[in-house]
C-alpha positions in Angstrom: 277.9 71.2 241.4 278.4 74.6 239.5 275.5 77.0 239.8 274.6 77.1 235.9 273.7 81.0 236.6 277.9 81.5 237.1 278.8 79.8 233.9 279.2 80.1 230.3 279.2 78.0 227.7 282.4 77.0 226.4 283.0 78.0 223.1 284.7 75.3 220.5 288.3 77.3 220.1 290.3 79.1 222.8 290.3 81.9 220.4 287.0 83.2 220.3 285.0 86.1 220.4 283.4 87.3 223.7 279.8 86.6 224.1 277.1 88.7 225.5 276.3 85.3 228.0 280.1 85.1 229.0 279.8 88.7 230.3 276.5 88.2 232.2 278.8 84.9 233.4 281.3 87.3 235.2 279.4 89.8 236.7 277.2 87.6 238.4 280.4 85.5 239.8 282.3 88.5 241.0 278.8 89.8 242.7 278.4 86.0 244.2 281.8 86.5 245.2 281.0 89.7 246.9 283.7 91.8 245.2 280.9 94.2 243.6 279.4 97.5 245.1 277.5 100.0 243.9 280.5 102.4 243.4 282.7 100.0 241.7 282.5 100.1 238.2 284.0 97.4 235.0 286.7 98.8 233.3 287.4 96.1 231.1 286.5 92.6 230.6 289.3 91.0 227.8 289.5 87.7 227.2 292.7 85.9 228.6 294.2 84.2 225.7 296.0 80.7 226.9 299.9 80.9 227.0 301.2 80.0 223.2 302.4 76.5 224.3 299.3 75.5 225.4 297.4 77.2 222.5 299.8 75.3 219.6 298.8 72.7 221.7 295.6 72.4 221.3 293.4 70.5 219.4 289.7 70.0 218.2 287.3 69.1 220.5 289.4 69.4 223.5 287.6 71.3 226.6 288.2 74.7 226.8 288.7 77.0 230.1 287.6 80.2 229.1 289.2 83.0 230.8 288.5 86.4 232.1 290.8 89.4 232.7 289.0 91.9 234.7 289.8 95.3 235.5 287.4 97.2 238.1 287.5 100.6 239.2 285.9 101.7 243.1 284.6 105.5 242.4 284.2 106.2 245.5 288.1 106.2 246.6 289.8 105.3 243.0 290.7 101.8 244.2 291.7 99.4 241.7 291.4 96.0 241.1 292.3 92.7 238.8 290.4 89.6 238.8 290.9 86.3 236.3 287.4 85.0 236.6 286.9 81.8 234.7 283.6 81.6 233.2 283.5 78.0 232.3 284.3 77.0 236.0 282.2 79.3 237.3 284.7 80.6 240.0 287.7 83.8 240.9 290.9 82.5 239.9 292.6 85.3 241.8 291.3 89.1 242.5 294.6 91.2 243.5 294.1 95.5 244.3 296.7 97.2 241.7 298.9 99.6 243.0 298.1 102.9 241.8 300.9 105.0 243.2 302.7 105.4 240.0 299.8 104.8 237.4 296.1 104.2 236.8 293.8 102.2 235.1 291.9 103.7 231.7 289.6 106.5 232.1 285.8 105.9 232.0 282.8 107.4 230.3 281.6 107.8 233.8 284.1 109.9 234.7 284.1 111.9 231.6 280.6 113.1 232.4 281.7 113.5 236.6 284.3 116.5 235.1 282.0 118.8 233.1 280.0 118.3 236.8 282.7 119.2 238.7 283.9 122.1 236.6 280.5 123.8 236.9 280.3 123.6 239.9 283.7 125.2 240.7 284.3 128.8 241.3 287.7 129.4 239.6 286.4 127.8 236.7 283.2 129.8 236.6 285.2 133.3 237.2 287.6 131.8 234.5 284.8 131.8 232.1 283.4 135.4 232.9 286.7 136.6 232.1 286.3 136.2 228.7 282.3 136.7 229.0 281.5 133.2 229.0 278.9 131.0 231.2 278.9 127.7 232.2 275.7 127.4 230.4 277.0 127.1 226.8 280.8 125.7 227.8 281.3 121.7 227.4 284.4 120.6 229.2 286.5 118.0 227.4 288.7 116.0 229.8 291.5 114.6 228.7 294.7 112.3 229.9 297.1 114.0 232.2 300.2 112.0 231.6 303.0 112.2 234.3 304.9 116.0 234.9 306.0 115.3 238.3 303.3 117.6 239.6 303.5 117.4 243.0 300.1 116.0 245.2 299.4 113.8 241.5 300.7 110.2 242.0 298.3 108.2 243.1 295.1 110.1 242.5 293.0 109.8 239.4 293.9 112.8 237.2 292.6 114.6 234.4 292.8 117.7 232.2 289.7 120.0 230.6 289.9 122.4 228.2 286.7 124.2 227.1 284.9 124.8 224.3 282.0 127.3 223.6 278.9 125.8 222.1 276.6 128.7 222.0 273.6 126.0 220.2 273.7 121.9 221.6 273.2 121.9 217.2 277.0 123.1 217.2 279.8 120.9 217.2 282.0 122.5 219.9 285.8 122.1 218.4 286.1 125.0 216.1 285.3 127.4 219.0 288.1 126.7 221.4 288.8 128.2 225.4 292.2 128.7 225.1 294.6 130.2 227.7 292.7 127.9 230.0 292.9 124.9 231.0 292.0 122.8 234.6 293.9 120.0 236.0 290.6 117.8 237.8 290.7 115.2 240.5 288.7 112.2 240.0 289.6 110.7 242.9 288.7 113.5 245.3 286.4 115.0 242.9 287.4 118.3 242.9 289.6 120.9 240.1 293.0 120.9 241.8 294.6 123.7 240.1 293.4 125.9 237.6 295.8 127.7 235.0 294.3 130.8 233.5 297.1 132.2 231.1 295.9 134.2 228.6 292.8 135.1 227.1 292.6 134.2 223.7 290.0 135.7 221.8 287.4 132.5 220.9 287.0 131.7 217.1 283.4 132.4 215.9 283.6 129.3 213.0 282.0 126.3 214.8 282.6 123.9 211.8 279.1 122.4 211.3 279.8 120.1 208.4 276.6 118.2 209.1 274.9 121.3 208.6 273.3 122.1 205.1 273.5 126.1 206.0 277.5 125.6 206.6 278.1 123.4 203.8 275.8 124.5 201.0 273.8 122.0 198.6 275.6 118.6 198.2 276.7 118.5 194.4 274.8 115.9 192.2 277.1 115.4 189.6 278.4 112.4 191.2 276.7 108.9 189.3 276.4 105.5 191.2 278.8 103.1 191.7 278.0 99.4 192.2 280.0 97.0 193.3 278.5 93.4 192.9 279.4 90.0 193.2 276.6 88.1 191.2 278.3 84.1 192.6 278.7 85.5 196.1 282.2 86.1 198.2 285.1 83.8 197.5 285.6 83.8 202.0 283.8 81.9 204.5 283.2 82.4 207.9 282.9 79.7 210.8 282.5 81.3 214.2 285.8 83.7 213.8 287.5 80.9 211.7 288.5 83.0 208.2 288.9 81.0 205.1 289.7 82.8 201.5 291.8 81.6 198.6 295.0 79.8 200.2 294.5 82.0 203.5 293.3 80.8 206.8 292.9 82.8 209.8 291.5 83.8 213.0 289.8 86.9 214.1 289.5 88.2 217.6 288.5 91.8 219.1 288.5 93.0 222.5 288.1 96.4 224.3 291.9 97.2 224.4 293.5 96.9 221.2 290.1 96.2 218.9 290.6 93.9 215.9 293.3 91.1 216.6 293.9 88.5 213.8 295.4 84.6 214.5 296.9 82.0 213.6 297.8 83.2 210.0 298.7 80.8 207.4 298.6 80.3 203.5 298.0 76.9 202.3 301.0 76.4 199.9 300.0 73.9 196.9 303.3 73.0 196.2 303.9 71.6 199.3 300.3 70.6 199.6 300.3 72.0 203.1 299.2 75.3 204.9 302.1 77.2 206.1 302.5 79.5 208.8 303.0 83.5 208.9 301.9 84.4 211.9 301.3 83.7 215.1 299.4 86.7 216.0 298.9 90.4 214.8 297.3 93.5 216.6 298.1 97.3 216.9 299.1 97.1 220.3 299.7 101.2 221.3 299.3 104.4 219.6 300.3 107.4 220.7 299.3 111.4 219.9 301.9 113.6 220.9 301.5 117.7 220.6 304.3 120.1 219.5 302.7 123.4 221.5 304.6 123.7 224.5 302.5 126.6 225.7 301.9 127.3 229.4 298.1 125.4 229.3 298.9 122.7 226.5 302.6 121.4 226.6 300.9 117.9 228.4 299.0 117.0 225.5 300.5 113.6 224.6 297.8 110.9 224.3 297.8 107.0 224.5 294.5 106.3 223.0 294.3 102.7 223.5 296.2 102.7 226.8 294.6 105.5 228.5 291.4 105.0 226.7 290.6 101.7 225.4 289.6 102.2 221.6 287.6 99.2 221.1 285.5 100.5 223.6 284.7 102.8 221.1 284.2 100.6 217.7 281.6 101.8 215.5 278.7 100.5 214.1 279.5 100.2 210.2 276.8 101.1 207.7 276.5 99.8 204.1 276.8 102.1 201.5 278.9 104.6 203.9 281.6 102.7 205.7 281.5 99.6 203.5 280.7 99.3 199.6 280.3 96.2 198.0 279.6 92.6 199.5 280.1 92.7 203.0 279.9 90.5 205.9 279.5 91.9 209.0 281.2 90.8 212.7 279.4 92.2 215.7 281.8 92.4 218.7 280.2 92.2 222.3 282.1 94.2 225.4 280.9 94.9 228.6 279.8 98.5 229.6 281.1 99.9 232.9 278.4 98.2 234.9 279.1 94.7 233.9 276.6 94.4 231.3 277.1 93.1 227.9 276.8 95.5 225.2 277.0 94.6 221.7 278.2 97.1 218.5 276.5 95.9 215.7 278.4 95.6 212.7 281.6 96.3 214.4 284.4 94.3 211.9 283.4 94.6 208.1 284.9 92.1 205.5 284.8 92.4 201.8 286.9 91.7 198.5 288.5 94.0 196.5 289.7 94.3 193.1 293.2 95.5 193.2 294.4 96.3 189.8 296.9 93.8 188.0 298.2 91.2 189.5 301.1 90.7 186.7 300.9 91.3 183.0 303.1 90.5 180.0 303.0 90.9 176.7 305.4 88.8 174.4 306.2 90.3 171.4 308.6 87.3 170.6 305.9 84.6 171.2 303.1 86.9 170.6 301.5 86.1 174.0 299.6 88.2 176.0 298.2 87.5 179.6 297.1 89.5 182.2 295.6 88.8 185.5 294.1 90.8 188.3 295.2 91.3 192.2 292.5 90.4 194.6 292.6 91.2 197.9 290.4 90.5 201.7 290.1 93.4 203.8 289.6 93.1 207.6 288.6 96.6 208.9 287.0 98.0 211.7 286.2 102.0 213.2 286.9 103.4 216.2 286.0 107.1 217.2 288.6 108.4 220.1 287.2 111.9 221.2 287.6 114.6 218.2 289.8 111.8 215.7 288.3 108.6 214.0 290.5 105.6 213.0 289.8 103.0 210.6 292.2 99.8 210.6 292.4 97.4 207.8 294.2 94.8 206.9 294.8 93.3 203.8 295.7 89.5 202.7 296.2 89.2 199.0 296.1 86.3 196.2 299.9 86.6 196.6 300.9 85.6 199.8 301.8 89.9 200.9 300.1 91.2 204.2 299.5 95.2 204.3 298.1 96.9 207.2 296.6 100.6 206.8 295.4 103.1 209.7 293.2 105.5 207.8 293.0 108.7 210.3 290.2 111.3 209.9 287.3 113.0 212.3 288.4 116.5 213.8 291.6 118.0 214.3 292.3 118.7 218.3 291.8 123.1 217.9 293.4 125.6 220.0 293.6 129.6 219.9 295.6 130.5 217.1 298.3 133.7 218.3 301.1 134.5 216.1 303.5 133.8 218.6 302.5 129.9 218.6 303.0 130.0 214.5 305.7 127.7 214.9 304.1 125.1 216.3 300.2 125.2 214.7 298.5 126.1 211.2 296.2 128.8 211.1 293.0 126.7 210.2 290.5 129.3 209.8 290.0 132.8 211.5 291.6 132.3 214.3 291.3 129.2 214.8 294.6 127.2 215.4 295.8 123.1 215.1 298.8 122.5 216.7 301.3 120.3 214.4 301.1 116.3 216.4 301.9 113.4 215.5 299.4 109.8 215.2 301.9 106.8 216.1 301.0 103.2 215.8 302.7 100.5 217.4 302.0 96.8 215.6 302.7 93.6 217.8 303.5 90.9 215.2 304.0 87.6 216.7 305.7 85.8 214.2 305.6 82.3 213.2 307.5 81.9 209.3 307.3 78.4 208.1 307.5 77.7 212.1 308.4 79.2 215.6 311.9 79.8 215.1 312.7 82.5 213.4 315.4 85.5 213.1 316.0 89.2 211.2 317.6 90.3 209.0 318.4 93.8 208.4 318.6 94.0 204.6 319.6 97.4 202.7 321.7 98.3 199.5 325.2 98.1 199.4 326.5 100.7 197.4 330.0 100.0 195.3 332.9 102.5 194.7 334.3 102.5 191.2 337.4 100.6 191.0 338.4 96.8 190.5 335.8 94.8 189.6 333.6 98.1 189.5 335.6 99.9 186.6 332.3 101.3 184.7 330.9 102.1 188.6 327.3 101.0 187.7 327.6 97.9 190.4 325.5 97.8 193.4 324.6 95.5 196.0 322.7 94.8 199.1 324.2 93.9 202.6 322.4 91.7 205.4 323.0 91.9 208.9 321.5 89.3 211.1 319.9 90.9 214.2 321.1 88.4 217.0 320.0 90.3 220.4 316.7 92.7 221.8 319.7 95.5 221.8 321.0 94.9 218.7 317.4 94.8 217.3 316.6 98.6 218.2 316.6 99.8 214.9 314.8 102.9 212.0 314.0 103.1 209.1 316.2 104.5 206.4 314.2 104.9 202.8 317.4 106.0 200.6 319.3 102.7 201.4 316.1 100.8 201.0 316.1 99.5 204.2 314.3 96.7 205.2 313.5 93.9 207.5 313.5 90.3 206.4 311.7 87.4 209.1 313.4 84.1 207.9 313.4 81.0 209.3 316.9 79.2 209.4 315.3 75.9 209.6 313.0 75.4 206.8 314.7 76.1 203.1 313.3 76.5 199.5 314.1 75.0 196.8 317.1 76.6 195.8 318.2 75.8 199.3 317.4 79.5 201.0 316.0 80.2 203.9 312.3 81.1 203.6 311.5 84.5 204.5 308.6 87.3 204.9 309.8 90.9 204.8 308.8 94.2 206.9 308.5 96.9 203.8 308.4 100.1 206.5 307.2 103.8 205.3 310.1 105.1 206.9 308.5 108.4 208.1 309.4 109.7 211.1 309.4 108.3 214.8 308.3 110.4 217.7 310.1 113.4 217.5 309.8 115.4 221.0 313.4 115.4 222.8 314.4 112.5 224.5 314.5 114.0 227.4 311.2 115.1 227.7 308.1 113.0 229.7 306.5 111.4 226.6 309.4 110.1 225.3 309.8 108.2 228.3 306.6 107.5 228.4 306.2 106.3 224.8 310.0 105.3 224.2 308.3 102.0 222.0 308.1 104.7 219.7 311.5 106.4 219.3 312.2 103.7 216.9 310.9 102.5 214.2 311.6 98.5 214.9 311.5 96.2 218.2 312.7 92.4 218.5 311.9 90.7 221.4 312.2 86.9 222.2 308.4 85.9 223.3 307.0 86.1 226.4 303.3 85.5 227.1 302.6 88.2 229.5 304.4 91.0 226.9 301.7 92.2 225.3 301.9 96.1 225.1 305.0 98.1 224.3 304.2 101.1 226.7 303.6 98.5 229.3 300.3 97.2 230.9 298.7 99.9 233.0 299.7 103.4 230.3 297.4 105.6 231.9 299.7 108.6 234.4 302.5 106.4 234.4 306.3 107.5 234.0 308.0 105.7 232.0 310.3 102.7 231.4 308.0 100.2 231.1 307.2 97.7 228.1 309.8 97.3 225.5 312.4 99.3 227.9 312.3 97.2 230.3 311.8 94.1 228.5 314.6 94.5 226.5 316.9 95.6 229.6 318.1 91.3 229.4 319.2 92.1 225.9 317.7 88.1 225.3 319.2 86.2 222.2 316.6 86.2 219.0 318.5 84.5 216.2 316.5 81.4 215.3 313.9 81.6 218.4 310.5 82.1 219.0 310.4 85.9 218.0 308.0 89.1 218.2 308.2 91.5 216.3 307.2 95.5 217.5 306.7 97.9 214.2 306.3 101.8 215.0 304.7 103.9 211.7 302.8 106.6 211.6 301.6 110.0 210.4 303.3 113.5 211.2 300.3 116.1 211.0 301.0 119.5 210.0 296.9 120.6 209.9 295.9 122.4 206.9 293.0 124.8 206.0 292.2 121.6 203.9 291.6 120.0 207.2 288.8 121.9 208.7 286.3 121.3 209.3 286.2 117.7 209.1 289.7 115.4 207.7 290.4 114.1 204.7 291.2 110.3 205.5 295.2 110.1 205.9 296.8 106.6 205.7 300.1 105.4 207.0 300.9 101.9 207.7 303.0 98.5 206.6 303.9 95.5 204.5 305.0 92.2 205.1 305.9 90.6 201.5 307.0 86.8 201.4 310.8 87.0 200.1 311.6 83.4 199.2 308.7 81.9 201.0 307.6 80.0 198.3 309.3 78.4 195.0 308.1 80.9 192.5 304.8 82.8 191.7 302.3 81.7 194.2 299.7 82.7 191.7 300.2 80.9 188.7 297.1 79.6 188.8 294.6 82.1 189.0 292.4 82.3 186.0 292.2 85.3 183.6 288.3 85.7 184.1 288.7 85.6 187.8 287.0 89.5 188.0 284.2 88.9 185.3 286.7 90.1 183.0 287.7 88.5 179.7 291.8 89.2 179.4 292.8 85.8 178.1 295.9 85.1 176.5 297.0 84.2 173.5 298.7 83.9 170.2 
């Protein structure tokens, strides 16, 4: 019999949100199991979603295993280990060491807090400090992901780098008073600074950027009035467990420490067909990466994979009403476990609302004399997360329609340097002296797609234009040309905005009624991919995002497009290697891999705290259904009273 102590209660769905009791479930196995010390530490604790066979498969009521994946980090030596620990059976499905000789698991708060110790402590940091008259009294290290440069004595050791930043009060916020010229490469594994490069001294900038602080900002203006958002009846969603209901959507919501909010099983139930109809299978941001353009001597490494290398649902926040959320919300609190195995729970962590969205569709008949006009509504699924000196906000958007947008909002602090004429060419001037390297914020969706059903195929559809000539005599013809996508090779593809490029998901087995195939399409930005050489580390590092579009057939264990373990790794894994078999995708089970994103030029604007910047996507049905899907929403739907008529 199981010890009830080593279990967890199954929950009804094998989608579900971790609980605080299914992470007190797995500690206490892996510590019956003796694979716990006081060194070792929990890097993550994700729950390990059943292959997609299994999960189309199954059906209410039916017994669900729940799954672990756990990573966990030994301090003392850096030793690394992966355990499936199943928290229904009680028991270690397998427990493997990784090899860590050509990358490492995510970096800890633990060991965040171990560098600032170790740089203190060190006598070429301290004598780098008096250099430039500075103690290590008033200097906070901030440690950061080395990447992989080929330095030599690096593989397989733990590695980080600090910069510093003067914070003459613990009131100040550090970043507008950068160290630069300076920065040390540290050795978590060994604990100790393995080199330190001292190449200039830069004179510090003197404006520490307190925007919380009433003497910095000046009085907060009071011409602003309220603004109240009601909803008198209540919301139009409902919430069972993680199960999502609103108008003719249906969906599932899932977080976990790596990619943060994930949504499931997405489908709109169609009324004409009187049946709900698939979209997709699953959607996440799966990667993100923030590479720098200064390719000084102490800062030409700065490329970071904030959910590979750091885990940014670790980091959700806690959302407040009134701030973060305005209007009728419903709050999601996510559970993770900390680094010692314990549960810890972010209040508030995914907000959901309503939102009116302007018109829906409008006409005004001046033949008929009728006039209608309704209003867009749409349900945003949003959550925070706070990654060192930036904040990003995710949302995603359903509306009454049948589209699906996705925004990343970025703001929070931008990353500051030293600013030297020299440099210009690479960073704005921000204030006196006080430089932001340009960089860019790139976002990788994973959109597992499911149109109308499992097999599905692209289509790359732009415009066609038409010479003058035959058939074209007047030259005002234009067209648009589709080319079907048919392998992962073919399917490398970017954006091109002046030939309207975009990508249409159809499924070649299900038809509408004018006998089309039904279709969503990708509506990209188009803005630029990553843009340091091809040649260079990050880009073979982060090659997902050289382009702005992936296809891949579906495997279950393809999850992230940089690969599984990001963190001091090389290269070449993920969607390079996947892709190496070049596997067929016309009318199979297909993912898709979307990179967008935001190229930063800082401005003065910026400092000391970001505007919110937003970048992101839209999938918009494209024959899906038979005409307007919303025919049938009612002119008063937003308390308003623009009914038609004569």
């Amino acid at each position: 019999m199981t010890d009830r102590a080593l279990t967890s209660t199954p929950p009804s769905h094998p989608i579900a949100m971790l609980t605080a009791e299914e992470v007190d479930a797995v500690r206490a196995i892996l510590e019956a199991a003796g694979k716990l010390g006081p060194s070792v530490r929990f890097v993550s604790v994700i729950p390990e979603e059943p292959n997609k066979a299994d999960l189309l498969a199954f059906t209410p009521g039916s017994t669900v295993d729940r799954v672990m994946r756990v990573q966990l980090l030994d301090r003392a030596d850096g030793a690394s280990f992966e355990a499936l620990v199943s928290v229904t059976r009680g028991c270690v499905d397998s427990f493997e060491r990784l090899d860590t000789s050509r990358s490492q698991l995510p970096i800890l708060n633990e060991e965040f807090v171990a560098v600032q110790e170790i740089l203190d402590n060190d006598p070429g940091w301290k004598e780098a400090l008096a250099r430039r008259g500075l103690t290590t009294e008033t200097v906070l290290a901030t440690s950061l992901s080395a990447g992989h440069y080929d330095i030599p004595g690096e593989d397989g050791h733990r590695i980080v780098r600090a910069f510093g930043f003067d914070q003459p009060r613990k009131t100040d916020l550090p970043w507008g008073q950068p160290i630069d010229g300076l920065v040390a490469y540290v050795d978590l594994t060994e604990g100790r600074v393995r080199e330190i490069i001292d190449h200039a001294v830069i004179p510090v900038p003197q404006d520490p950027g307190n925007f919380h602080d009433p003497e910095y900002t000046g009085p907060q203006r009071t011409s602003l009035k309220p603004i109240e958002i009601t909803q008198p009846e209540g919301v139009s969603f409902s919430v069972e467990d993680n199960l999502v209901r609103w108008e003719n959507w249906t969906l599932r919501l899932g977080y976990n420490v790596r990619e943060g909010l994930t949504l499931h099983d997405i489908s709109f139930f169609d009324k004409s067909r009187d049946r709900h109809r698939s979209v997709i299978h699953r959607a996440s941001i799966a990667e993100m990466i923030v590479p720098y353009a200064d390719p000084s001597p102490t800062r030409f490494w700065q490329n970071y994979f904030d959910q590979g290398e750091y885990l940014f649902g670790r980091y959700g926040n806690p959302l407040e009403l009134g701030c973060d959320c305005l209007g009728e919300i419903h709050y999601i609190d996510a559970v993770i476990a900390d680094e010692e195995g314990l549960p810890l729970t972010i209040p508030n962590t995914i907000c959901m609302h309503e939102e009116d969205f302007g018109v829906l569709w409008k006409h005004t008949d001046l033949l008929v004399g009728v006039r209608e006009t309704r209003r867009q509504r749409r349900l945003v699924i949003s959550f925070f997360t706070t990654v060192g000196n930036y904040d990003y906000g995710f949302y995603w958007y359903l509306y009454l329609d049948g589209t699906i947008g996705f925004e990343a909002k970025a703001t929070g602090i931008v990353f500051t340097s030293g600013y030297q004429e020299e440099r210009a060419a690479y960073t704005t001037e921000v204030a006196p002296g006080l430089g932001a390297p340009f960089h860019q914020h790139l976002f990788c969706a994973r959109l597992d797609m499911a149109v109308d059903g499992r097999r599905n195929a692209v289509d790359e559809v732009e415009v066609a234009r038409i010479p003058m000539g035959e058939g074209n005599p007047y030259g005002n013809a234009f067209g648009r040309r589709a080319t079907r996508l048919v392998s992962e090779q073919a399917a490398k593809r970017d954006a091109n905005p002046a030939a309207n490029r975009e990508w249409h998901v159809v499924n070649p087995e299900s038809t509408n009624h004018l006998g089309q195939p039904v279709g969503y399409a990708l509506v990209p930005e188009g803005r630029p991919t990553l843009l340091a050489d091809e040649r260079s580390s990050i880009a073979a590092r982060a090659e997902f995002a050289r382009h702005h579009l992936w296809v891949t057939r579906h495997a279950d264990d393809e999850r992230y497009p940089a690969g599984y373990l990001v963190n001091q790794h090389r290269g070449g894994a993920g969607l390079p290697a996947w892709t190496e078999a070049d596997r067929g995708i016309d009318g199979e089970d297909i993912v898709l891999w979307h990179t967008f994103g935001l190229t930063h030029w800082p401005r003065p604007e910026d400092w000391p705290i970001m505007p919110v910047d937003c970048t992101g996507f839209t999938l918009k049905p494209v024959g899906f259904f038979d005409r307007n899907p919303t025919l049938d929403v009612p002119p008063g739907s937003t308390g308003g009273h623009c009914h038609g008529g004569a």
